[in-house]
VODREN-301171 format. One record per residue: residue in three letters; x, y, z of N, C-alpha, C in turn; residue number from 1. Coordinates in Angstrom, 3 decimals, always signed. Example, Ala and Ser with C-alpha at 12.3 -4.5 7.8 and 13.67 -1.06 7.14 Angstrom:
REC   res        nc1        nc2        nc3       cac1       cac2       cac3        cc1        cc2        cc3     n
REC   ALA    +13.190     -5.690     +7.800    +12.300     -4.500     +7.800    +13.200     -3.300     +7.800     1
REC   SER    +12.850     -2.250     +7.080    +13.670     -1.060     +7.140    +12.900     +0.030     +7.870     2
//
This chain:
REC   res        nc1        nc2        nc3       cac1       cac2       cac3        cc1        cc2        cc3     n
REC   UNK     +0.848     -1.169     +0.000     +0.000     +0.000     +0.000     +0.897     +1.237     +0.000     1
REC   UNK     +0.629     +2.440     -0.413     +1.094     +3.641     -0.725     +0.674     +4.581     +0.059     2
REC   UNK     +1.813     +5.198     +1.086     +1.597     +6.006     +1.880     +0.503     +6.815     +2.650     3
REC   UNK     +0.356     +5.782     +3.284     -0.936     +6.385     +4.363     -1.591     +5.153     +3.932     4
REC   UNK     -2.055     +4.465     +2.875     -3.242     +3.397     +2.923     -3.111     +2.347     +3.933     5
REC   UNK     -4.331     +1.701     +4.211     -4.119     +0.528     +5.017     -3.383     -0.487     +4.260     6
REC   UNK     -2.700     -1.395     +5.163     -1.982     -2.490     +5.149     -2.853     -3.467     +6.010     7
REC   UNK     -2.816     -4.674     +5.589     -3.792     -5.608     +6.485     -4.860     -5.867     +6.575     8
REC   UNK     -5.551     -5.952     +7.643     -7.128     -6.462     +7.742     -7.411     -6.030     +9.028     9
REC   UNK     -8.543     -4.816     +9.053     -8.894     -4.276    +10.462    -10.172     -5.588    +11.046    10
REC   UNK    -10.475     -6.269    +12.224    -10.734     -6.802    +12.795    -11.761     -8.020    +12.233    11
REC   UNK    -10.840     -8.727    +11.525    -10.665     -9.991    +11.166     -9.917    -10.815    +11.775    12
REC   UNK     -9.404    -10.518    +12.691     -8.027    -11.416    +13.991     -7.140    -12.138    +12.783    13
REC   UNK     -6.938    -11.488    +11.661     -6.189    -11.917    +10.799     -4.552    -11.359    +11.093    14
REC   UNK     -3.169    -11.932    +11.684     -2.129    -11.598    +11.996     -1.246    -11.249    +10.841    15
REC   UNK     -0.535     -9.878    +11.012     +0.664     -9.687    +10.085     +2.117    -10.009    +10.466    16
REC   UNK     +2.220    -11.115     +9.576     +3.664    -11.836     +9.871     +5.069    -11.265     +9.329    17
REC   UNK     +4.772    -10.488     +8.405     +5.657     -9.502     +7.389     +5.360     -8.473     +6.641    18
REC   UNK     +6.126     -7.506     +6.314     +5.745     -6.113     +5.819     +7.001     -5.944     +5.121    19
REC   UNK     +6.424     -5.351     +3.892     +7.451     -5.428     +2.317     +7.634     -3.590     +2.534    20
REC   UNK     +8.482     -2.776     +3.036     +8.596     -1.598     +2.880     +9.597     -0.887     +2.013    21
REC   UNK     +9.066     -0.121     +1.793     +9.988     +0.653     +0.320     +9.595     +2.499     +0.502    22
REC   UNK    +10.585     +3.170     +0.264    +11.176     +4.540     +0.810    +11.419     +5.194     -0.941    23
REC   UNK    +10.350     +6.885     -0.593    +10.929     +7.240     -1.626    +11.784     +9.028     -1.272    24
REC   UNK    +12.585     +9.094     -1.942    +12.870    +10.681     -1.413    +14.269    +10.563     -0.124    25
REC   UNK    +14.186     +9.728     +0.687    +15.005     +9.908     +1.724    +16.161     +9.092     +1.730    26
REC   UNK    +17.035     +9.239     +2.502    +18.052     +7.956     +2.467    +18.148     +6.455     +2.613    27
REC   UNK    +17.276     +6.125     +2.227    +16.965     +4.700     +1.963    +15.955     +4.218     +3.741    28
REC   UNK    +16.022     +2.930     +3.731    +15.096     +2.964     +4.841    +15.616     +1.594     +5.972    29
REC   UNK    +16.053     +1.235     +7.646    +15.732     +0.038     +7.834    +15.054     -0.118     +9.129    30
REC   UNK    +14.882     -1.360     +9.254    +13.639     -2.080    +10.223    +13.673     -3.381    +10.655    31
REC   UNK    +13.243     -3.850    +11.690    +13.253     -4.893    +12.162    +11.829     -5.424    +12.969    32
REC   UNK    +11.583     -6.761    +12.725     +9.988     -6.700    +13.274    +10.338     -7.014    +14.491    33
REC   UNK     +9.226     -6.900    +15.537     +9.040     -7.818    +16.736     +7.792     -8.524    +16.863    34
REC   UNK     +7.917     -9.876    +17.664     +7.178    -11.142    +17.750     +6.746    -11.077    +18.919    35
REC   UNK     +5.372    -11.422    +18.835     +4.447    -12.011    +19.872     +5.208    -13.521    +20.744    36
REC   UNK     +5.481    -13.256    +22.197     +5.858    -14.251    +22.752     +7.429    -14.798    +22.335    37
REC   UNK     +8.217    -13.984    +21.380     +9.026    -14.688    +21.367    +10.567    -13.549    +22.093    38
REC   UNK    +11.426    -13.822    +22.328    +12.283    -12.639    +22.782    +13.226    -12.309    +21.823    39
REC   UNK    +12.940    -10.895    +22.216    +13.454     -9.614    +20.943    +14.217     -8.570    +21.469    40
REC   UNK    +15.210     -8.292    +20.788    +16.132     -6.863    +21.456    +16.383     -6.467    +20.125    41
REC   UNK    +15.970     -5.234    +20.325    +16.639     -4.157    +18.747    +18.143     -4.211    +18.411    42
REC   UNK    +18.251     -4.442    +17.026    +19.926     -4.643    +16.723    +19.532     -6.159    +16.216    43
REC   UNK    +18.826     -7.005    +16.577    +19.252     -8.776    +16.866    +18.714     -8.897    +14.696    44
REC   UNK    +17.861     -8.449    +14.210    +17.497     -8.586    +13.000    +17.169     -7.483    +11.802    45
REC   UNK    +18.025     -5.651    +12.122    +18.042     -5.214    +11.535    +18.456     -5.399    +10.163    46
REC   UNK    +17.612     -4.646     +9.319    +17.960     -5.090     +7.461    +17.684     -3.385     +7.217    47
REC   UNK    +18.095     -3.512     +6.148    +18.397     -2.079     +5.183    +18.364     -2.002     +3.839    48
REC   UNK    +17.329     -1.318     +3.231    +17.035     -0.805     +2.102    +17.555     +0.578     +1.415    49
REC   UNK    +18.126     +0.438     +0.336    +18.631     +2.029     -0.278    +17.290     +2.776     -0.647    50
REC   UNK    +17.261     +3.692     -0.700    +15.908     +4.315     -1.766    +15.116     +4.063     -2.448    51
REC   UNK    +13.827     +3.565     -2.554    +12.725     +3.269     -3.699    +13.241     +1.676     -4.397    52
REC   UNK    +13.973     +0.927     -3.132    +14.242     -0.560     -2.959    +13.228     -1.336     -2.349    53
REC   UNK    +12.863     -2.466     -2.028    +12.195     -3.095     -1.177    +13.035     -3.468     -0.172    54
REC   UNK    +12.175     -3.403     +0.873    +12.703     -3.601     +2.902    +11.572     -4.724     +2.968    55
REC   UNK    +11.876     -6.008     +3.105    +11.251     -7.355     +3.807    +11.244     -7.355     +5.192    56
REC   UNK    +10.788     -7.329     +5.948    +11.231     -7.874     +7.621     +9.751     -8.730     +8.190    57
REC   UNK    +10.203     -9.551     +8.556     +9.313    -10.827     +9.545     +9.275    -11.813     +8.403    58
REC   UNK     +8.752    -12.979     +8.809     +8.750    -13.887     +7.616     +7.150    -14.314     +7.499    59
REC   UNK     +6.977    -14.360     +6.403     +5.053    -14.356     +5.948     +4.696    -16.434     +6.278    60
REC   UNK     +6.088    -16.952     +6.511     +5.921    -18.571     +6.863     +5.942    -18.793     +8.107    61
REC   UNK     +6.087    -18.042     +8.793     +6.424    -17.902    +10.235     +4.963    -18.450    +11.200    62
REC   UNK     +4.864    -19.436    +12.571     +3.973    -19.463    +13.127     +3.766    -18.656    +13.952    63
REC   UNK     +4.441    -17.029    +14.278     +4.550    -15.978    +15.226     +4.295    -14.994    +14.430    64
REC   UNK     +2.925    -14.557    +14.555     +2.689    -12.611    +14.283     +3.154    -11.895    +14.939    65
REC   UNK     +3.808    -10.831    +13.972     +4.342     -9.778    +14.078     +3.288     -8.698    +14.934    66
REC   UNK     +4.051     -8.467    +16.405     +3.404     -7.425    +17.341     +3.793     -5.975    +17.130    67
REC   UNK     +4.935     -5.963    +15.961     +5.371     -4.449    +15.787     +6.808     -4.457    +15.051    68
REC   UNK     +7.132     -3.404    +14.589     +8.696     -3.269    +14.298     +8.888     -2.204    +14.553    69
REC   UNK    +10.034     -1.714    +14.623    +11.211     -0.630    +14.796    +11.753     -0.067    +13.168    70
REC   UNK    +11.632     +0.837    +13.074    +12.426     +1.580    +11.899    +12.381     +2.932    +12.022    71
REC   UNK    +13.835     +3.248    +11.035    +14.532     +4.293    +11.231    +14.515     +4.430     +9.583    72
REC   UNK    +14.477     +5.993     +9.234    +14.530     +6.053     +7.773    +15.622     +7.058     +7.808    73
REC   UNK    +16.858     +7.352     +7.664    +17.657     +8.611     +8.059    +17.571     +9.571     +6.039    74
REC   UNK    +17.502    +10.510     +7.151    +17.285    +11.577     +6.012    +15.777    +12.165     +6.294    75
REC   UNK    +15.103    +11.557     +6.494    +13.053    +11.463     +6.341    +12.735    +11.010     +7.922    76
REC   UNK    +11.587    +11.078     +7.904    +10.710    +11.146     +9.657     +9.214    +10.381     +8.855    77
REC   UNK     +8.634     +9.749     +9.580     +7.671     +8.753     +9.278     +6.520     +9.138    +10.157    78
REC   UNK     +5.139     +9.029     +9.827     +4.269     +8.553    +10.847     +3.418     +7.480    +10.949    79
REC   UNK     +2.960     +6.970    +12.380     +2.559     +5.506    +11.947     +1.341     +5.337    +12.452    80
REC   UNK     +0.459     +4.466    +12.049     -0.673     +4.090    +12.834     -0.829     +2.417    +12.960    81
REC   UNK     -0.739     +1.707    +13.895     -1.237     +0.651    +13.852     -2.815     +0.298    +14.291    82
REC   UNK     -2.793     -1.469    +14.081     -4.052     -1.925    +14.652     -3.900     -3.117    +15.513    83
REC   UNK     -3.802     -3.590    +16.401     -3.459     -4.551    +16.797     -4.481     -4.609    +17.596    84
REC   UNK     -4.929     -6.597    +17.490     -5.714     -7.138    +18.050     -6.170     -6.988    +19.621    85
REC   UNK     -7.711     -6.412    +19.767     -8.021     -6.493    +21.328     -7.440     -4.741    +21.444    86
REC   UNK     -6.975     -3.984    +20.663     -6.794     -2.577    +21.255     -7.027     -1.703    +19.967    87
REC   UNK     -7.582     -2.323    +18.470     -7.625     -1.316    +17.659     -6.878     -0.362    +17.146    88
REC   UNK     -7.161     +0.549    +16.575     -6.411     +1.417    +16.282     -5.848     +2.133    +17.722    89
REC   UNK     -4.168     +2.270    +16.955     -3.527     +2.961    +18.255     -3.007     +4.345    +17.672    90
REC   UNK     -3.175     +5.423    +18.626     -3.118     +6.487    +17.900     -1.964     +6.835    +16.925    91
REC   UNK     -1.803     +8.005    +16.088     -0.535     +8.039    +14.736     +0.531     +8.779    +15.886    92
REC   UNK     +1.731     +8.011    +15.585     +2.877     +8.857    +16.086     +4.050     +8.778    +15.132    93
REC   UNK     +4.460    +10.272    +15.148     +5.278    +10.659    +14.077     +6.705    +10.302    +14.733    94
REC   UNK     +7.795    +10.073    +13.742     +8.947     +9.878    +14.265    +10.167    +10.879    +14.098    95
REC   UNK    +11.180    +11.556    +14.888    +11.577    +12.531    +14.652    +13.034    +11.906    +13.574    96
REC   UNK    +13.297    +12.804    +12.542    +13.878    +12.608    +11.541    +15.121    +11.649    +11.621    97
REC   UNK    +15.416    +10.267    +11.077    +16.377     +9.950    +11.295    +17.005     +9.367    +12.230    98
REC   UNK    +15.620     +9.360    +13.638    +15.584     +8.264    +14.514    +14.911     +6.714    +14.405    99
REC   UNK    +15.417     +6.325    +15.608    +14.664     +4.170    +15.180    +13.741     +5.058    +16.041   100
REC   UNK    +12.661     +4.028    +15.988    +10.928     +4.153    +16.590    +10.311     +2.781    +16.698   101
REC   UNK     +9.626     +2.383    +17.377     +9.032     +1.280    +17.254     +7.616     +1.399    +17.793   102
REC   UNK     +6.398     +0.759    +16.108     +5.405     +0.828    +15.879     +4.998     -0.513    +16.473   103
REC   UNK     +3.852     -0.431    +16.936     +3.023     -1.509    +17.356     +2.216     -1.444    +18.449   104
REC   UNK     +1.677     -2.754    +18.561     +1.133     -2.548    +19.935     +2.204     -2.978    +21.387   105
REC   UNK     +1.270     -2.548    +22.752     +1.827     -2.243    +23.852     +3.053     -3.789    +23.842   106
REC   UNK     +4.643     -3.616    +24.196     +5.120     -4.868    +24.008     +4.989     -6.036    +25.375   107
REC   UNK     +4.569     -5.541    +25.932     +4.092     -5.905    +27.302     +2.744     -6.911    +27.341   108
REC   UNK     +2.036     -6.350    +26.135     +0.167     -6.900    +26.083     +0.135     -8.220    +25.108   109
REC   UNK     +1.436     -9.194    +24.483     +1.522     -9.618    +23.634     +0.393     -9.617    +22.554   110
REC   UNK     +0.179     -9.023    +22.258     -0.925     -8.176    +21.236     -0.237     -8.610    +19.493   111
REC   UNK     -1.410     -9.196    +18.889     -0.556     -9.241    +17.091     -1.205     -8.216    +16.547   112
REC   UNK     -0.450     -7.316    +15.587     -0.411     -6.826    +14.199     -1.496     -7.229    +13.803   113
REC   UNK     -2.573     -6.437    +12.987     -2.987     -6.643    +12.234     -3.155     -5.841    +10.632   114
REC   UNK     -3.018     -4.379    +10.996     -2.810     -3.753     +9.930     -1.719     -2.544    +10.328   115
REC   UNK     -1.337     -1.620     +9.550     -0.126     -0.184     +9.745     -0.980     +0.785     +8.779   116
REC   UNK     -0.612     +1.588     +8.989     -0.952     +3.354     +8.145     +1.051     +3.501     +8.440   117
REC   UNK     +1.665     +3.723     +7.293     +2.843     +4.453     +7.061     +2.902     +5.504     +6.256   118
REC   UNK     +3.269     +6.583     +6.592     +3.441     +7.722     +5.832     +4.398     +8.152     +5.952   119
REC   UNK     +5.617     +8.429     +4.826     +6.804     +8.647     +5.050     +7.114    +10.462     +4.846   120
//
């Protein structure tokens, strides 16, 4: 989907296991997902995309939905909206230019992904 559209499926308890992201305008883009129930520290699966490349992160074969990821776009500032199961939409928060951020739901509530709003 293209900046700002939904990604996913709003409350269908349908889980997002992976997200194909691609950056236009800024210095390319990277990210790393995090998993429901499984243990995660930022750094452990960062990947990196150049400019108007594709960014893969989580795996779509995976038996663990994706509760959120972390990304940093340097050059550009992002804003995000998720949806995650049992809390809905969580409000948009913008990211300040060129910092990591991490979108999702609460990491505490093991909560899955179900859809994103990205706007770069």
């Amino acid at each position: 989907m293209c900046d700002g559209a939904e990604a996913g499926t709003v409350g269908e308890g349908r889980p997002i296991r992976a997200l194909n992201i691609a950056v236009s305008g800024t210095d390319g883009v990277s990210a790393t997902a995090a998993y429901v129930r499984e243990h995660w520290r930022a750094g452990d699966r960062w990947k990196a995309a150049e400019d108007q490349k594709d960014l893969y992160i989580g795996d779509k074969k995976s038996d663990h939905p994706m509760q959120g990821f972390s990304i940093s776009i340097p050059g550009g500032s992002a804003c995000f909206e998720v949806y995650a199961k049992d809390v809905e939409w969580i409000q948009e928060v913008c990211t300040p230019e060129g910092k990591d951020f991490y979108a999702g739901a609460p990491m505490e509530k093991d909560l899955q992904l179900e859809a994103v709003r990205l706007k770069v």
